[in-house]
KELO-677841 format. One line per field, with one value per residue (C-alpha): x, y, z; residue in three letters; residue number from 1. Coordinates in nm, 2 decimals, padded with zeros to 4 digits, m for minus. Example, Ala and Ser with C-alpha at 12.3 -4.5 7.8 and 13.67 -1.06 7.14 Angstrom:
BEGIN
X	(01.23:01.37) $
Y	(m00.45:m00.11) $
Z	(00.78:00.71) $
res	(ALA:SER) $
n	(1:2) $
This chain:
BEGIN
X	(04.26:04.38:04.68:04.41:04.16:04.50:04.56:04.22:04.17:04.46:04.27:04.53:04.40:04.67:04.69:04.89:04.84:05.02:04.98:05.15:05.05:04.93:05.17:05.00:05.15:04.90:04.56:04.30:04.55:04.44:04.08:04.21:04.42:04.14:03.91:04.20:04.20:03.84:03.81:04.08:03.96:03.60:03.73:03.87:03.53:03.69:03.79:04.10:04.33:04.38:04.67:04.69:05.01:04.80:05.04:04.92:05.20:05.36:05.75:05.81:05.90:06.25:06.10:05.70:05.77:06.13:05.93:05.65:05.87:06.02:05.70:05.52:05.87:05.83:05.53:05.60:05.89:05.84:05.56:05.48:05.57:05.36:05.32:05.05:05.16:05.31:05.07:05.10:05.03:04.84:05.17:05.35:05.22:05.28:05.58:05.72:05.52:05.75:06.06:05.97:05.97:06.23:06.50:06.35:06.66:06.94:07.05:07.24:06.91:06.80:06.56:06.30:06.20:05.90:06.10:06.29:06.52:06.68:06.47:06.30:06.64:06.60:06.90:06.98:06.73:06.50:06.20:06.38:06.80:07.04:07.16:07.34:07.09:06.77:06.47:06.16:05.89:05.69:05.92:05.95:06.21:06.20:06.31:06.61:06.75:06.54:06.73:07.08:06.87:06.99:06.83:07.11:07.41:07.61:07.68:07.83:08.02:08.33:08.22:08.39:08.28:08.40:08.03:07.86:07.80:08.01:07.71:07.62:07.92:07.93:07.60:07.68:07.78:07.40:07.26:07.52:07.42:07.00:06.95:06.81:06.41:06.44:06.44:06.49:06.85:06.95:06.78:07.01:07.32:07.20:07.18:07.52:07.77:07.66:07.74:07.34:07.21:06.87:06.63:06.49:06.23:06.26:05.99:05.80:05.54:05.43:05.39:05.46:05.19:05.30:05.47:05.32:05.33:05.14:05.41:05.66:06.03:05.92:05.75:05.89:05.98:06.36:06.42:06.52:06.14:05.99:06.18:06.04:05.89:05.57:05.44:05.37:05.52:05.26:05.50:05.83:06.15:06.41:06.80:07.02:07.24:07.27:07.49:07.48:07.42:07.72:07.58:07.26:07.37:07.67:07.33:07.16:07.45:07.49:07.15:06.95:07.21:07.38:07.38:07.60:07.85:07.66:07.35:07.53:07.68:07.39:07.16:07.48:07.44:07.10:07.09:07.40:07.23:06.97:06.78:06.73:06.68:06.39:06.23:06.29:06.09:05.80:05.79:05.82) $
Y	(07.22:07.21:06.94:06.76:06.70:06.60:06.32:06.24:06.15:05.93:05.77:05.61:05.37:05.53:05.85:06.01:06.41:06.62:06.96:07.21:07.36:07.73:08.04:08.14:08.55:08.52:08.59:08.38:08.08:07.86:07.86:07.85:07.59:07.40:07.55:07.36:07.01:07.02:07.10:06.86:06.56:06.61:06.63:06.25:06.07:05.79:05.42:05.51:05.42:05.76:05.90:06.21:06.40:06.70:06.93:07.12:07.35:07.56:07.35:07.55:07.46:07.30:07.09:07.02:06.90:06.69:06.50:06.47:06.30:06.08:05.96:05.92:05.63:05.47:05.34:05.28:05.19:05.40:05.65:06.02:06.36:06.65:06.99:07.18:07.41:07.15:07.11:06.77:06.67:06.36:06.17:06.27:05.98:05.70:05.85:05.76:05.47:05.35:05.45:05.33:04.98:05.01:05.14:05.02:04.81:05.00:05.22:05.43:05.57:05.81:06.02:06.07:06.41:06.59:06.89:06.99:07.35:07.28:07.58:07.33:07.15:06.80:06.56:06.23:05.98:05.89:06.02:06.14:06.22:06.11:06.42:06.51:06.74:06.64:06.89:06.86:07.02:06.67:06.39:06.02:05.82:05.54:05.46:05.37:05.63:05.88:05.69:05.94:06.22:06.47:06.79:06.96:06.79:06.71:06.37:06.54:06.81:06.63:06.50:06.59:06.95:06.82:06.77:07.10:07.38:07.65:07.88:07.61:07.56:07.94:07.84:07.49:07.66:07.77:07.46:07.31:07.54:07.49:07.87:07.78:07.76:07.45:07.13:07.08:07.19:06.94:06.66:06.80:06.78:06.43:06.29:06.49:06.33:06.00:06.02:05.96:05.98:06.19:06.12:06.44:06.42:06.59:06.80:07.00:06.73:06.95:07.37:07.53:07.77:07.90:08.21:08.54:08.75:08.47:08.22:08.17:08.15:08.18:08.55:08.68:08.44:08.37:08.48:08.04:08.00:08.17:07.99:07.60:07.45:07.21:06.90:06.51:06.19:05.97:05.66:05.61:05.55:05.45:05.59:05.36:05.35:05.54:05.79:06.13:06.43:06.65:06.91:06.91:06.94:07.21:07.42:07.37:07.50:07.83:07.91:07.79:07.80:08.12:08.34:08.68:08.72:09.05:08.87:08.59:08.80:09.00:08.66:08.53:08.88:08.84:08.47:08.52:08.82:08.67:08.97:09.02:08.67:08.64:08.99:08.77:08.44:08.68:08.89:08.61) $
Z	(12.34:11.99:12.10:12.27:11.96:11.79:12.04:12.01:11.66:11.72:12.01:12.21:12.48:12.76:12.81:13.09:13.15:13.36:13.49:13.74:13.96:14.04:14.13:14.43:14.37:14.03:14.12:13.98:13.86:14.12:13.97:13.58:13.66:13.78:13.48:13.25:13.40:13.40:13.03:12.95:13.16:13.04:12.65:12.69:12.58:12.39:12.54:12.74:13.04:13.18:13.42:13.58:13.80:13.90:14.13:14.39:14.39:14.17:14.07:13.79:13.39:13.52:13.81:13.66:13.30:13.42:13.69:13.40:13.20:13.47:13.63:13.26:13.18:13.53:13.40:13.01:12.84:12.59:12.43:12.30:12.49:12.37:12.57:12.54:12.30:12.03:11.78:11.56:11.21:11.25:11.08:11.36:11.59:11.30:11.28:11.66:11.65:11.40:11.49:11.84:11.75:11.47:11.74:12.05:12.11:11.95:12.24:12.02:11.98:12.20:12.10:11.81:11.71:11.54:11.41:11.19:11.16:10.81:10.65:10.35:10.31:10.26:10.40:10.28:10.10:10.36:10.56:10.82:10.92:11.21:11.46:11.76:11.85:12.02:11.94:12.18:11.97:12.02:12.05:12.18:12.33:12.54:12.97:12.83:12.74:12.98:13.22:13.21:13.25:13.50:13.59:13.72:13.49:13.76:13.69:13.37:13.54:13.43:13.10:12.76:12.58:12.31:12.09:12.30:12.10:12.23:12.33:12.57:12.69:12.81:13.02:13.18:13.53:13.51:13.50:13.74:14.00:13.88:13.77:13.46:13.49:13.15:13.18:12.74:12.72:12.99:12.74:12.47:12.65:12.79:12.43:12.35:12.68:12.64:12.24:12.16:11.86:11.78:11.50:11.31:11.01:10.68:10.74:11.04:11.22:11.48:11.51:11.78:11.90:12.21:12.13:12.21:12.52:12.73:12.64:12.98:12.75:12.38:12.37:12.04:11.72:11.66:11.28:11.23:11.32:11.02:10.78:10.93:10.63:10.78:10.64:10.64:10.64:10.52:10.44:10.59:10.44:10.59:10.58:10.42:10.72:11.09:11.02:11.20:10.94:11.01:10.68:10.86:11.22:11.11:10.96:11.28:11.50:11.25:11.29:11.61:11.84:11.71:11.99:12.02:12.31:12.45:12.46:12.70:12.87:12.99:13.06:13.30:13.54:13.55:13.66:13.85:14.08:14.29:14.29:13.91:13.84:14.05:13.93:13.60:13.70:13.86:13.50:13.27) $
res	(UNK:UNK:UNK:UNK:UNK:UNK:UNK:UNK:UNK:UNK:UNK:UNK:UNK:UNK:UNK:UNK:UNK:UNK:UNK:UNK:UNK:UNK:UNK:UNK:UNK:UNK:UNK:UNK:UNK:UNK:UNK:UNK:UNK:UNK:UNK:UNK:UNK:UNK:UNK:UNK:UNK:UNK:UNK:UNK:UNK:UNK:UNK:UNK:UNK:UNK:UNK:UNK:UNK:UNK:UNK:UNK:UNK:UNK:UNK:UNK:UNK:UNK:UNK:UNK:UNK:UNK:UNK:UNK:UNK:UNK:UNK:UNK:UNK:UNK:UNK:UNK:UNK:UNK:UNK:UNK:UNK:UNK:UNK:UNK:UNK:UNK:UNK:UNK:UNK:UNK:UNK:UNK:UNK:UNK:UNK:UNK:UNK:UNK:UNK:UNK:UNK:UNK:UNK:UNK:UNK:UNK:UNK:UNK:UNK:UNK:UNK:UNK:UNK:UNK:UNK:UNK:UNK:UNK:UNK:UNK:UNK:UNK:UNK:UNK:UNK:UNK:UNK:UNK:UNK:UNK:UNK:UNK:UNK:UNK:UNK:UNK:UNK:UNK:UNK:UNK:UNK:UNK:UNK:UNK:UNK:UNK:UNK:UNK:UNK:UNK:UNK:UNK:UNK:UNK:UNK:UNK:UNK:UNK:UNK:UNK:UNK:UNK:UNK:UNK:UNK:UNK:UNK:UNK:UNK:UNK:UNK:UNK:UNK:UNK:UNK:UNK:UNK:UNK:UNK:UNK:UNK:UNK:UNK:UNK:UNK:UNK:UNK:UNK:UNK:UNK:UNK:UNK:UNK:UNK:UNK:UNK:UNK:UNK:UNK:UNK:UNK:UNK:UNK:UNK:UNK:UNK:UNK:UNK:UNK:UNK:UNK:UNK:UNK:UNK:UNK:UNK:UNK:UNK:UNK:UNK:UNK:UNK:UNK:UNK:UNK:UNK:UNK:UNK:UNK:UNK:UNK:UNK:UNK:UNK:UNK:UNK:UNK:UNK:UNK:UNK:UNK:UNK:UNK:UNK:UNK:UNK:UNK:UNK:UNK:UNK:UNK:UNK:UNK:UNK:UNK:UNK:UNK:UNK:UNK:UNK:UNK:UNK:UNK:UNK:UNK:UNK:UNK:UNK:UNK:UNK:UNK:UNK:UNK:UNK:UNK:UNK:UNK:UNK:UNK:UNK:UNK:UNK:UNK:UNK) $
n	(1:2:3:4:5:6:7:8:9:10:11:12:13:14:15:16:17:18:19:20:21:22:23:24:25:26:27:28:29:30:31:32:33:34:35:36:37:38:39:40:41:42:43:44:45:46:47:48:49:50:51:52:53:54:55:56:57:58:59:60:61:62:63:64:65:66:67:68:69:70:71:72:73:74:75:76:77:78:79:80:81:82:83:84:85:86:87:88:89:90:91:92:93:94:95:96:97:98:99:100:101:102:103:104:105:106:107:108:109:110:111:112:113:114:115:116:117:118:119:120:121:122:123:124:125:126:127:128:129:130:131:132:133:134:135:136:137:138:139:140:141:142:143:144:145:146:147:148:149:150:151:152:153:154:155:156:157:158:159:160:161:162:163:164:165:166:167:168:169:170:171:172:173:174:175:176:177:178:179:180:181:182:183:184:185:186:187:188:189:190:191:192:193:194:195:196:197:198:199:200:201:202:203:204:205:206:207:208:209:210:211:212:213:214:215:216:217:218:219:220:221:222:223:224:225:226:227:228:229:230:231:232:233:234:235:236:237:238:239:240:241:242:243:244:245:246:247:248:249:250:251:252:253:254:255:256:257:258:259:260:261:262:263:264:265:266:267:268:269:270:271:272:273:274:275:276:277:278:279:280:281:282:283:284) $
């Protein structure tokens, strides 16, 4: 509810919510599910067009949040994706309102981002930097650009590697043959094959809360996530020129992405034996 009473100080006058649906092997997820929406839908007391996707069943992070997204930009052009455990400063939603309009017809532009993994260091002169790499802690984009998004990559099977970090390369066959329960990485590598460019501020505009032992991926904190420096952005200024940040990106690739060859090796024979991966879905 804490995302929530962010979005409501903002008071937008659409709102669109989505929700999956329960795992029917959980007991008593059916009723909290329902306990959620309620709470939700009866915290929404200011003048606003409201939209739900409520799902009966269960899809799953990969399937629920993707087809979120897709329905959410088959009715709007463009807006603000938050999940529930992204936690916004209120500059945040100036922020992509801004850069919405600014680069709503520059399709270079795909993607504008709330955070920021540069450990307190500052790139360029302006508010915010240009990047290869689209980060989804609280983000906006527009149809546009959602557009070339693929859950399974397969219309990129035979795209360029060129731009992929090389620890994603190592996974691609995963999400070719849909093993992966994400639907953010195939965003990432959306923005990357069609030579996108992402937009990342100077400065953390949104927390994210989820980790602990309830979270479904992020259970323990990544040594990168202690050092995020958090913030505002007030008042906007602009980069002098679009220009991708190759210092910034380089720093992002040696540190977020870094991922050791025993540690890959051991998530491939776990998604690659049926058995195992699906004791993994039921545990996690």
């Amino acid at each position: 509810m804490q995302i929530l009473e962010c979005v409501r100080q903002q008071r937008p006058t659409h709102l669109f919510v989505a929700a999956d649906g329960p795992r029917r092997f959980i007991a008593g997820e059916e009723e909290l599910c329902m306990e959620t929406r309620a709470a939700v839908m009866n915290a929404i007391d200011w003048p606003c067009e409201v939209r739900t996707l409520f799902r009966d069943q269960n899809l799953g992070c990969a399937r629920s949040v993707s087809s979120a997204i897709t329905w959410f930009f088959s009715q709007v052009e463009e807006g603000i994706i938050l999940e529930d455990d992204c936690l916004p400063d209120p500059s945040f939603f100036g922020f992509c309102a801004t850069l919405l309009e600014r680069y709503r017809h520059n399709e270079q532009i795909m993607h504008i981002g709330g955070s920021n993994y540069q450990a307190g260091n500052s790139r360029g002169e302006g508010s915010y930097y240009f990047s290869r790499y689209a980060h989804i802690w609280g983000w906006a984009s527009w149809r546009r650009a959602w557009q070339y998004y693929d859950i399974s990559l397969q219309r990129y099977r035979h795209a360029s590697k060129e731009d992929v970090p090389p620890q994603l390369v190592r996974e691609l066959d995963i999400f070719f043959e849909e093993k992966a329960d994400t639907w953010d990485t195939q965003w990432f590598l959306t923005v990357l094959f069609n030579k996108g460019i992402a937009i990342t501020p100077n400065t953390n505009l949104v927390r994210n809360i989820g980790f602990g032992k309830e979270a479904t991926h992020t259970r323990t904190e990544p040594v990168w996530f202690k050092k995020m420096v958090y913030g505002g952005i007030p008042e906007i200024i602009h980069p002098a020129a679009i220009k991708v940040d190759i210092v910034a990106d380089t720093y992002t690739l040696d540190t977020v992405f870094k991922c050791s060859y025993l540690f890959y090796m051991m998530k491939k024979i776990v998604k690659g034996n049926s058995m195992l991966y699906n004791l993994y879905k039921r545990i996690s």
